[in-house]
C-alpha positions as CSV (number, residue, x, y, z in Angstrom):
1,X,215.2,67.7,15.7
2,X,214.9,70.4,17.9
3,X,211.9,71.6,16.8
4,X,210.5,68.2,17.0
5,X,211.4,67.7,20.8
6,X,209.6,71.5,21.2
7,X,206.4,70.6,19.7
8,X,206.3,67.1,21.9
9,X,206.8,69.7,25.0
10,X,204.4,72.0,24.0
11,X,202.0,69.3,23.3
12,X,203.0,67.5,26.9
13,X,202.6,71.0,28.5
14,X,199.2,71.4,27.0
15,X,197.9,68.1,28.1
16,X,199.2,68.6,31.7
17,X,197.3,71.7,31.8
18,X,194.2,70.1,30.4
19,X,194.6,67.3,33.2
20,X,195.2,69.1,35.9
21,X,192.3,72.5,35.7
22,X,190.2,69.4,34.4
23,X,190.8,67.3,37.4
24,X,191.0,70.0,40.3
25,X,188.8,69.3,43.2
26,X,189.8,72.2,45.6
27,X,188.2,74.6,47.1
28,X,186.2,77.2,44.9
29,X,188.0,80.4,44.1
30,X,186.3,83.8,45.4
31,X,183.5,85.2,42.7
32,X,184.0,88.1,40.5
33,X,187.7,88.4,40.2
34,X,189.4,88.8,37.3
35,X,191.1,86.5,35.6
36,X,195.0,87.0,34.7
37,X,195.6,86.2,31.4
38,X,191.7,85.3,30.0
39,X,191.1,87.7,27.2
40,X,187.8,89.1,26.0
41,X,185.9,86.4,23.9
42,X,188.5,82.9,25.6
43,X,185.5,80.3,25.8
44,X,187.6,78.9,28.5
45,X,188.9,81.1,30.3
46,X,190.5,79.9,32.7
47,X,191.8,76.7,31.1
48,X,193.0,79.8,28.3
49,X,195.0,82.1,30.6
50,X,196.3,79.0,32.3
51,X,198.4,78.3,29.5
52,X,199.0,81.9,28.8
53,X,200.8,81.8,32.4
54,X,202.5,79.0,32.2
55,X,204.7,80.2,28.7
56,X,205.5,83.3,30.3
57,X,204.9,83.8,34.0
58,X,206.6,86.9,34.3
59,X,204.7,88.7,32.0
60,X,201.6,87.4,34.0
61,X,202.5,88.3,37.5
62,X,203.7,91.9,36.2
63,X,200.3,92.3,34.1
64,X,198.7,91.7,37.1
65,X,200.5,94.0,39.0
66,X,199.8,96.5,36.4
67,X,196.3,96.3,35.7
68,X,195.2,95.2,39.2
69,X,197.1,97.0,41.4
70,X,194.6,97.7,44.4
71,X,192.6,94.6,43.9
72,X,192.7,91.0,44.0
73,X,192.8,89.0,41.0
74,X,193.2,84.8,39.8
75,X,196.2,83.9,39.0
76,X,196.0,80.4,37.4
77,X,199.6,78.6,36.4
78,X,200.5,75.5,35.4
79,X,204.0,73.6,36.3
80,X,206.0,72.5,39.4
81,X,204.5,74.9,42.1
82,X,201.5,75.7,39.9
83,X,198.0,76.2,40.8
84,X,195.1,78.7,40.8
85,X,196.1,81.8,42.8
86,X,194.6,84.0,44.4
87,X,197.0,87.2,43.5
88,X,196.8,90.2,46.7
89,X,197.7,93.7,45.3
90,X,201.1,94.6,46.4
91,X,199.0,97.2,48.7
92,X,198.1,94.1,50.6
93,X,201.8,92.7,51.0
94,X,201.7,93.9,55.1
95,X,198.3,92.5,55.5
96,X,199.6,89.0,54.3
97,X,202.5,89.5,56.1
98,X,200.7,89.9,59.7
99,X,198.5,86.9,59.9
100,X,198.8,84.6,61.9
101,X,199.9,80.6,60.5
102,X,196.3,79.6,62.1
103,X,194.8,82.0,58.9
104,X,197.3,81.9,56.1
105,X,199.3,79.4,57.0
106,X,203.0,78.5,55.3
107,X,203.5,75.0,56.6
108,X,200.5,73.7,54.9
109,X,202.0,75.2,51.5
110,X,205.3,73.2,52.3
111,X,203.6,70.6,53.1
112,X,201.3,70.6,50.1
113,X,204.2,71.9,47.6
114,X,206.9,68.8,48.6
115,X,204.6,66.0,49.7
116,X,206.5,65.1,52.3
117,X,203.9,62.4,53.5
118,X,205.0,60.5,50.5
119,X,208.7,61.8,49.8
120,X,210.3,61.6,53.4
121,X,210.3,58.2,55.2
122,X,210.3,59.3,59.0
123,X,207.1,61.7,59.5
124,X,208.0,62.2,62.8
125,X,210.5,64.8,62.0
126,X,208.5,66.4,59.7
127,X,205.6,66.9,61.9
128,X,208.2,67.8,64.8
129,X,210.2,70.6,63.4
130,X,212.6,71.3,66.4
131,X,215.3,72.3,63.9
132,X,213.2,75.5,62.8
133,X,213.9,76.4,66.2
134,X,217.9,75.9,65.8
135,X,217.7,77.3,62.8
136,X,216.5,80.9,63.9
137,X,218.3,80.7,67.5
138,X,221.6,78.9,67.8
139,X,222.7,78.7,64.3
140,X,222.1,82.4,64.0
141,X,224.0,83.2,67.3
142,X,226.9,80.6,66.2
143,X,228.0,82.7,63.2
144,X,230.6,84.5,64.1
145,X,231.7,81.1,66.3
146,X,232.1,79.1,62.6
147,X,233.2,81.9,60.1
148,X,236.9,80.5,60.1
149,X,235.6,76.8,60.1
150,X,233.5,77.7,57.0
151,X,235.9,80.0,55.4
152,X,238.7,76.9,55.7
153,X,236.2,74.4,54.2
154,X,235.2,77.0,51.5
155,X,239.4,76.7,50.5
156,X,239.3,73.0,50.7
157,X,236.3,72.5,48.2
158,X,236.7,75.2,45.9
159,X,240.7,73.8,45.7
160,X,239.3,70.5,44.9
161,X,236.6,71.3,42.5
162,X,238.4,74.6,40.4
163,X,241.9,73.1,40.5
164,X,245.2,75.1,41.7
165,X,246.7,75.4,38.5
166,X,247.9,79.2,38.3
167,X,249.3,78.7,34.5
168,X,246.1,77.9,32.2
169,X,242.7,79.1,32.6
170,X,239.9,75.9,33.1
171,X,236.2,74.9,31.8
172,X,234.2,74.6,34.7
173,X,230.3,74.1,35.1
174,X,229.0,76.6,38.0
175,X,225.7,74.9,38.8
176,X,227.4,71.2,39.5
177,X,230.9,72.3,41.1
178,X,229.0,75.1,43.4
179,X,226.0,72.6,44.4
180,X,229.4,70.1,45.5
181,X,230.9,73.2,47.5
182,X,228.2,74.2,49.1
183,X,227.3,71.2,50.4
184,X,230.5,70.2,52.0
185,X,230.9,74.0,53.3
186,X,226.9,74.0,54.9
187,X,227.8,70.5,56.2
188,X,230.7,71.2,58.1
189,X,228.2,73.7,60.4
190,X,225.9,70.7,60.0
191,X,227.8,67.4,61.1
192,X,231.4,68.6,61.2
193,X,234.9,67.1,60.0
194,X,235.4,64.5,58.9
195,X,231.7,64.0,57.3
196,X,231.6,67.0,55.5
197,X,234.6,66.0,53.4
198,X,233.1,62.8,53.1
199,X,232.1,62.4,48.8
200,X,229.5,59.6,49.8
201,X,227.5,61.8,52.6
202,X,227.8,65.0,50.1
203,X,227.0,62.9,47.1
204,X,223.9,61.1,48.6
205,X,222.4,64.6,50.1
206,X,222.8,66.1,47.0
207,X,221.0,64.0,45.1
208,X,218.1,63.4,47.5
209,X,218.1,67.6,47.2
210,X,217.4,66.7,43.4
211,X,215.6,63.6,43.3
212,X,213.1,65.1,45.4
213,X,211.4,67.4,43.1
214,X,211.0,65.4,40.5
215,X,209.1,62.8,42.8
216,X,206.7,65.4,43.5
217,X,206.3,66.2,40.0
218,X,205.8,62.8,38.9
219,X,203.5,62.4,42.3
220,X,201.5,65.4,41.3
221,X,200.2,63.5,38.2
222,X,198.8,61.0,40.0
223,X,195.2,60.9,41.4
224,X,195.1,61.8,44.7
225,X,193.4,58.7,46.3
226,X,196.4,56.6,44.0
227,X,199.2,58.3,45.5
228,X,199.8,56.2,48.1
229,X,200.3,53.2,45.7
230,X,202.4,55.4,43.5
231,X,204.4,56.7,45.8
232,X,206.8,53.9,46.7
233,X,208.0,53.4,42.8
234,X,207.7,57.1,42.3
235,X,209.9,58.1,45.3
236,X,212.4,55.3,45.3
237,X,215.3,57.4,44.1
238,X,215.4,59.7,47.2
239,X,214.4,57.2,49.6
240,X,217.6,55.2,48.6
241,X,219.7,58.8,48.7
242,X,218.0,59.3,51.9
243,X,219.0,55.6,53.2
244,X,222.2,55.6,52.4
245,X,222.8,59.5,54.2
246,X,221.5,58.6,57.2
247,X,223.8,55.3,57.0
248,X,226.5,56.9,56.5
249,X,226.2,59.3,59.6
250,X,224.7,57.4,61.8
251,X,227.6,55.7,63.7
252,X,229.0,59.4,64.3
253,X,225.0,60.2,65.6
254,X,225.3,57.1,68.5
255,X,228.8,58.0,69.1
256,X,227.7,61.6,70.4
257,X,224.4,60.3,71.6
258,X,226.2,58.2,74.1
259,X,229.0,60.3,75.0
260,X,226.0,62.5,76.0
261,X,224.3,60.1,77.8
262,X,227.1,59.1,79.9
263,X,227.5,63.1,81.1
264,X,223.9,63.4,81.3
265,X,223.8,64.2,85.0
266,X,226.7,66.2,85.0
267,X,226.8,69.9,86.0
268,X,225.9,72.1,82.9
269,X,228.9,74.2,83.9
270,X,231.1,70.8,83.7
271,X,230.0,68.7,80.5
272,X,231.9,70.3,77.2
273,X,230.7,68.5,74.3
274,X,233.2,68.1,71.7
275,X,231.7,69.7,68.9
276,X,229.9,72.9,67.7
277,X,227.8,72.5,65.1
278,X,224.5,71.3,64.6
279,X,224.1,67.8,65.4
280,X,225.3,68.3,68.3
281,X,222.6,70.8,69.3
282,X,220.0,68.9,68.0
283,X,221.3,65.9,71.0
284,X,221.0,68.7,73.2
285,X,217.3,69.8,72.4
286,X,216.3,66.1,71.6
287,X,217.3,65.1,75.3
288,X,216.1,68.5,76.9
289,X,212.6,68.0,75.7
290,X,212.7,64.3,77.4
291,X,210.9,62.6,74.6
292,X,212.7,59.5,73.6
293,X,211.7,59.8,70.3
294,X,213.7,63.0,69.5
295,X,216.8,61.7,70.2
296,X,216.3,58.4,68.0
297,X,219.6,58.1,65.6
298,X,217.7,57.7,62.3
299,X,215.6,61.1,63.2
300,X,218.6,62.9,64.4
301,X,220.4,62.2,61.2
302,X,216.8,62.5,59.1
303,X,216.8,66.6,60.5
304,X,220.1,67.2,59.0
305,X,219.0,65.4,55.6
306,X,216.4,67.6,55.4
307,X,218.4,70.8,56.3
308,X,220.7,69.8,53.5
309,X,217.4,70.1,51.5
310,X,216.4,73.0,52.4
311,X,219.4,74.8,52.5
312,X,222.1,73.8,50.0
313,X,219.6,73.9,47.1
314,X,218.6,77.8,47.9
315,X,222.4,78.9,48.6
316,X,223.4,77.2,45.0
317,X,220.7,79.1,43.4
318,X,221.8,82.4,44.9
319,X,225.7,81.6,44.3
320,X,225.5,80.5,41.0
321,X,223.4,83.3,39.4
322,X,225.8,86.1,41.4
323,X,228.7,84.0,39.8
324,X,227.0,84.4,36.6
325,X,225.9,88.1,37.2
326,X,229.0,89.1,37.7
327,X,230.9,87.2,34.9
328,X,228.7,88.8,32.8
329,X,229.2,92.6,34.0
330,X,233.1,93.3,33.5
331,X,236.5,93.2,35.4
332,X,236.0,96.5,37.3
333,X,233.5,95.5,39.4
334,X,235.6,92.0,40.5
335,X,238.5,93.9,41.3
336,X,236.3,96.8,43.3
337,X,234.8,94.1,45.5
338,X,238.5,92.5,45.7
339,X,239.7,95.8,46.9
340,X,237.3,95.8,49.6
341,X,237.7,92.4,50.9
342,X,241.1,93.1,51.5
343,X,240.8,96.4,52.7
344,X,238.8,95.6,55.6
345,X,240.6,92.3,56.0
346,X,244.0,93.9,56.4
347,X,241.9,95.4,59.7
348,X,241.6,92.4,61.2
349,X,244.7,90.9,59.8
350,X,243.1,88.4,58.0
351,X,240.5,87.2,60.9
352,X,236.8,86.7,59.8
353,X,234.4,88.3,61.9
354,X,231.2,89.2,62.0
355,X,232.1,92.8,61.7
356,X,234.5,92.7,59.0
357,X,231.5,91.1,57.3
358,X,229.0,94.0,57.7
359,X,231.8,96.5,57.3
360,X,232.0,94.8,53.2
361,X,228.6,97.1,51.4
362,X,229.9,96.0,48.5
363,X,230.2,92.6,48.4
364,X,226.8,92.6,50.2
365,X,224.8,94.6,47.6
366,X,225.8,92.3,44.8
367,X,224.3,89.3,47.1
368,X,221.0,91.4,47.4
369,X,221.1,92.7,43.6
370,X,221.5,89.7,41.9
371,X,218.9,87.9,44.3
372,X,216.5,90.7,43.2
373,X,217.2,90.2,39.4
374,X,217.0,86.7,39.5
375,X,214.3,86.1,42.1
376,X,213.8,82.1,42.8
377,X,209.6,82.7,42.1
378,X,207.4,84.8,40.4
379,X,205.1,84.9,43.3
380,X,206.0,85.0,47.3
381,X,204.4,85.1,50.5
382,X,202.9,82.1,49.4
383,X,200.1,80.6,52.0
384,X,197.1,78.4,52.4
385,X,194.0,79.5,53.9
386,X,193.3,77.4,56.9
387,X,191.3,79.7,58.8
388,X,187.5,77.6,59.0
389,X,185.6,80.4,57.9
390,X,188.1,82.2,55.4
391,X,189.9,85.6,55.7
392,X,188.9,88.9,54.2
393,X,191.4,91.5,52.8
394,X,191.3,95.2,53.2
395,X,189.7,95.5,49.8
396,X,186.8,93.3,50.8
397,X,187.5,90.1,49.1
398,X,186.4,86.9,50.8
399,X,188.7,84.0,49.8
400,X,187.4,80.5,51.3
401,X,189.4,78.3,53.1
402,X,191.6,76.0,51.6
403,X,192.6,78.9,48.5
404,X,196.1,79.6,47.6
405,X,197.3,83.3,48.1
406,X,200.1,84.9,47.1
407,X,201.9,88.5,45.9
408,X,203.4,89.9,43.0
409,X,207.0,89.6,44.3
410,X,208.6,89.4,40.8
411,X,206.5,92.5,39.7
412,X,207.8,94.6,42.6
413,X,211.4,93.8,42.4
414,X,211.2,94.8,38.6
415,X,209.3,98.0,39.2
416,X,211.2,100.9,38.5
417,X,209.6,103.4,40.4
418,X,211.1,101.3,43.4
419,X,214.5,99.9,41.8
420,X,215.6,102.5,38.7
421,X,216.5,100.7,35.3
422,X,215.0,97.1,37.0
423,X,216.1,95.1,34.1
424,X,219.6,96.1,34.9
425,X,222.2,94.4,37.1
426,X,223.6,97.2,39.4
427,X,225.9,95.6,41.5
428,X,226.4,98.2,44.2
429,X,223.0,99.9,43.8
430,X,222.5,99.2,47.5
431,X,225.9,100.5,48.2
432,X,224.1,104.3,46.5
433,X,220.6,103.1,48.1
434,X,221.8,103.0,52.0
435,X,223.6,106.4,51.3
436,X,220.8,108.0,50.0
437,X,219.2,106.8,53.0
438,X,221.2,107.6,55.3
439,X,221.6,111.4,53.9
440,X,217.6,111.7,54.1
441,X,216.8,110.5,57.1
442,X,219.9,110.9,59.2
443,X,219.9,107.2,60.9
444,X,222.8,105.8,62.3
445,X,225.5,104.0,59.7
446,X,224.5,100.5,61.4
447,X,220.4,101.0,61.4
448,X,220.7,101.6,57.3
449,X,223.0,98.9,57.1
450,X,220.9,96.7,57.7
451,X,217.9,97.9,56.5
452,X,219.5,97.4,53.4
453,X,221.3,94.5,53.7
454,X,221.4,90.9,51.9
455,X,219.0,89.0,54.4
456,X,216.8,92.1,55.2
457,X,213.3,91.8,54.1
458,X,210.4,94.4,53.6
459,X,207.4,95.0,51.5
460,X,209.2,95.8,49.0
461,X,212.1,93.2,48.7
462,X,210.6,89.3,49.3
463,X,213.3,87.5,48.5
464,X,213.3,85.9,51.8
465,X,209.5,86.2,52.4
466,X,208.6,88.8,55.2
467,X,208.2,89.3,58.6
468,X,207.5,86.3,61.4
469,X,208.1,83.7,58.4
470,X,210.8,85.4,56.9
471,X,213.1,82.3,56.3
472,X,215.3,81.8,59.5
473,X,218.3,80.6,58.1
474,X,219.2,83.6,56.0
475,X,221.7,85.0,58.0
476,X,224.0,82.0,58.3
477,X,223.0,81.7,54.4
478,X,224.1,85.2,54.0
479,X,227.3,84.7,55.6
480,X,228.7,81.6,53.9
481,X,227.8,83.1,50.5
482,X,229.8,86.0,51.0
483,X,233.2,84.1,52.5
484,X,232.3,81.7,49.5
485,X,232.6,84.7,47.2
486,X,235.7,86.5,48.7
487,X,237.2,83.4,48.4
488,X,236.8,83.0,45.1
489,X,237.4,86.2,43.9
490,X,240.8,86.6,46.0
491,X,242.4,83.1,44.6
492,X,241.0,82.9,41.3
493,X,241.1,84.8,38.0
494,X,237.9,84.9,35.5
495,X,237.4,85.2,31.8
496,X,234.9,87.9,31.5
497,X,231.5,85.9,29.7
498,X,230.0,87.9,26.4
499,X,226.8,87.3,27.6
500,X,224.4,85.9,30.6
501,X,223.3,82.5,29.9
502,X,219.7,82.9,30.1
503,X,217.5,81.1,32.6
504,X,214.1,79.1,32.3
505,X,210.7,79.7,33.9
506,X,209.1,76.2,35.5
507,X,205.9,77.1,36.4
508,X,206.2,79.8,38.8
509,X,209.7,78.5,39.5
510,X,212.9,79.9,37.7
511,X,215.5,77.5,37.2
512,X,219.2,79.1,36.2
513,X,221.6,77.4,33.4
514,X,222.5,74.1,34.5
515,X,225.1,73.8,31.8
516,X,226.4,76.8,32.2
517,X,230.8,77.1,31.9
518,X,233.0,79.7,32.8
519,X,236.6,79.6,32.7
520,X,238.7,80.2,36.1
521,X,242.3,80.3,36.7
522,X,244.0,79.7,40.4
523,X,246.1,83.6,41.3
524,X,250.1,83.5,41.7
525,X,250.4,83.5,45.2
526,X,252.0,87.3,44.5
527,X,248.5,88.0,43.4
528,X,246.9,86.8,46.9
529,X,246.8,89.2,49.9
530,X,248.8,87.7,52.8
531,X,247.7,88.8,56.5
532,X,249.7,88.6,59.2
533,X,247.8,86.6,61.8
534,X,247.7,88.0,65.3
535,X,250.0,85.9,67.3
536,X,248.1,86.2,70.5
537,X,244.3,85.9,71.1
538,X,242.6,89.3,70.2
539,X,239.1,89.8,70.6
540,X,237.6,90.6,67.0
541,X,233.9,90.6,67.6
């Protein structure tokens, strides 16, 4: 039976292939360049390596790397993400880096990856992205502001979905109990109590996080002039997760929208709102730009759908493949990162801060070793060309407007002249990396720490992208990760896995072990450290 269902997928991935190189109408691909994965004597080349790609990306985007490694090259794949390429040496990874959105731009890949004319029902905050700017401002800022609300919603969740029995050890699946956490744990810097405890709100944007790929994938079949007619039947499950989201919060939306509205000539020195967390900051810039329809209800609540999107999805990725990393490694390593937590906790008696968190190498450098092992794509920097009249690398290829560009970012995270033994997961190779660092170039301890640290980005580590586009929410991403992790690892016991489930490549997309179990047992309380909290207010920034 299973080799029945293979052959019907290999025959469906064949003919979607076949469909979609057959029926491309973009912009033509520069001349000359070599073709990743065409061999001498293909009558088809590019139809050939196509399918080449798509069974095994990896070895595509590192053959590339390998055999074109100061010039340009096609890189044609098939699946969710897919498309024709145009691979930049990793020599080129600063040039791509440096333009500006008006040459390679990553909106238009956004917008051309998720659809979004057809998969999210109010356009107007798509086209009006004011929560970018929260993002990478006020969230960023607020972090040290909501580490003990997010570290008492990480107890909460993780109590309700891996149990409190402390007697017998428990099946659960990591993929579908983390995607539940993390979504009540990023909500609760989102909307706020009560809603992020709320199982409908959670439920419904967790499922619209879901739904929405496969809309796009279904979409993407579709001729192009037909979408529109498609679209409605094709997108009806997120549209009815989206509904019934924005439902649900908007009588909490009006309630703060008029509450503002009756302060709204007050003294800025004089009005307090009564909550800190994203909403409420989105009333703020949605009335300070005076266009009425920023602060519409159904818009304000739309921004935090789609932040749920864009947020929760990543963060499981990352949480569930470190879970699995390190479940697979062995019971040294938990209790070394234990150790630390509550050595530099005991510091500040138990308080969160910002500084405890930086102070923690080790539970950082697993973050930023098992992102590197188990990077989310085989390609990054991903952007369209929108400049009119092209762009021209350094090495002197032209590449047309309208061509997709990208860089080997798989390929450089696996090279082992950068990252020794690459195929290996070293949890605290950054731990060994900033000291070597440090030693040879004698920078201060806080300038390497954060070179090297989970959120950082550079030419050589793209896990976030790079530079001006570097995704602006990794920081607050960062931080909830790691209290989610201490938590876990300080209340709970783990049954050591035999081996890594393994994960599967989706086009240019990896996608980890949905069904994956491990087996967790609540501590004793003996086995939990127990702070003494300060009594009186201290100052722990």
């Amino acid at each position: 039976m299973e080799t029945s269902y293979g052959m019907v997928a290999g025959v469906l991935l064949l003919c979607y292939i076949v469909w979609r190189i057959s029926s491309h109408s973009g912009p033509p691909l520069p001349k000359g360049l070599p073709i990743i994965g065409a061999r001498k004597g293909d009558w088809f080349p590019l139809w050939q390596a196509t399918l080449r790609n798509s069974l095994n990306i990896t070895k595509a985007v590192l053959d590339g790397y390998k055999q074109y490694p100061t010039q340009a090259a096609i890189l044609p794949v098939a699946g969710p993400g897919g498309a024709s390429f145009v691979l930049l040496p990793a020599s080129e990874i600063q040039f791509a880096t440096e333009q500006p959105d008006s040459v390679l731009s990553l909106r238009s890949v956004i917008y051309r990856g998720l659809l979004y004319e057809y998969t999210v029902a109010d356009q107007f905050i798509v086209s009006h992205g004011g929560h970018q700017h929260l993002v990478a401002t006020t969230l960023t800022h607020q972090i040290g502001n909501l580490l003990s609300a997010l570290n008492d919603e990480t107890a909460f969740h993780f109590e309700q979905a891996w149990g409190t029995d402390t007697e017998t050890f428990r099946d659960v699946g990591v993929w579908e109990t983390i995607g539940r956490t993390m979504g009540g744990v990023t909500n609760r810097a989102f909307v706020g109590l009560p809603y992020c405890r709320d199982p409908a709100l959670l439920s419904a944007g967790l499922n619209f996080a879901r739904c929405l790929p496969l809309s796009v994938g279904l979409l993407s079949f579709v001729w192009e002039p037909l979408r529109p007619l498609a679209a409605p039947l094709f997108t009806l499950p997120n549209r009815i997760f989206e509904r019934r989201f924005t439902n649900i919060l908007l009588p909490e939306v009006e309630r703060r929208l008029r509450h503002r509205f009756d302060h709204v000539n007050d003294d800025t020195e004089k009005y307090v709102a009564d909550k800190n967390d994203f909403l409420q900051w989105s009333i703020e810039q949605a009335i300070a730009s005076g266009d009425p329809r920023m602060w519409k209800p159904r818009s304000l609540a739309g921004r935090i759908l789609l932040l749920n999107l864009v947020s929760i999805h990543t963060s499981s990725l990352a949480a569930t493949n470190l879970v699995l990393d390190l479940l697979s490694s062995n019971a040294e390593t938990l209790d070394e990162i234990r150790n630390e937590i509550t050595s530099v906790l005991a510091e500040t008696q138990g308080v969160w801060t910002k500084t405890a968190m930086y102070k923690m190498e080790k539970l950082d450098s697993v973050f930023r070793e098992s992102a590197r092992l188990n990077v989310p794509s085989a390609v990054s920097l991903q952007r369209v060309v929108v400049a009119k009249d092209g762009v021209t690398t350094p090495s002197g290829v032209h590449i047309p407007c309208g061509n997709l560009c990208a860089v080997p970012s798989s390929a450089v995270l696996a090279d082992a002249r950068k990252y020794p033994l690459p195929e290996s997961f070293d949890p605290f190779r950054f731990v060994h990396l900033r000291r070597e660092v440090n030693r040879g170039e004698g920078l201060p301890d806080h300038v390497e720490r954060s070179r090297l640290s989970f959120p950082s980005t550079n030419n050589d580590y793209l896990v976030f992208g790079n530079g001006r586009q570097a995704c602006p929410g990794r920081f607050f991403a960062a931080a909830e990760l790691k209290l989610m992790l201490a938590y876990v690892l300080l209340h709970y016991d783990f049954e050591i896995l035999p081996k890594r489930p393994s994960d599967m490549w989706l086009g240019i997309l990896r996608i980890p072990p949905s069904k994956a179990k491990i087996r967790v047992k609540r501590r004793k309380p003996s086995e939990i450290p127990v702070f003494r909290f300060p009594t009186h207010d201290v100052d722990w920034s």
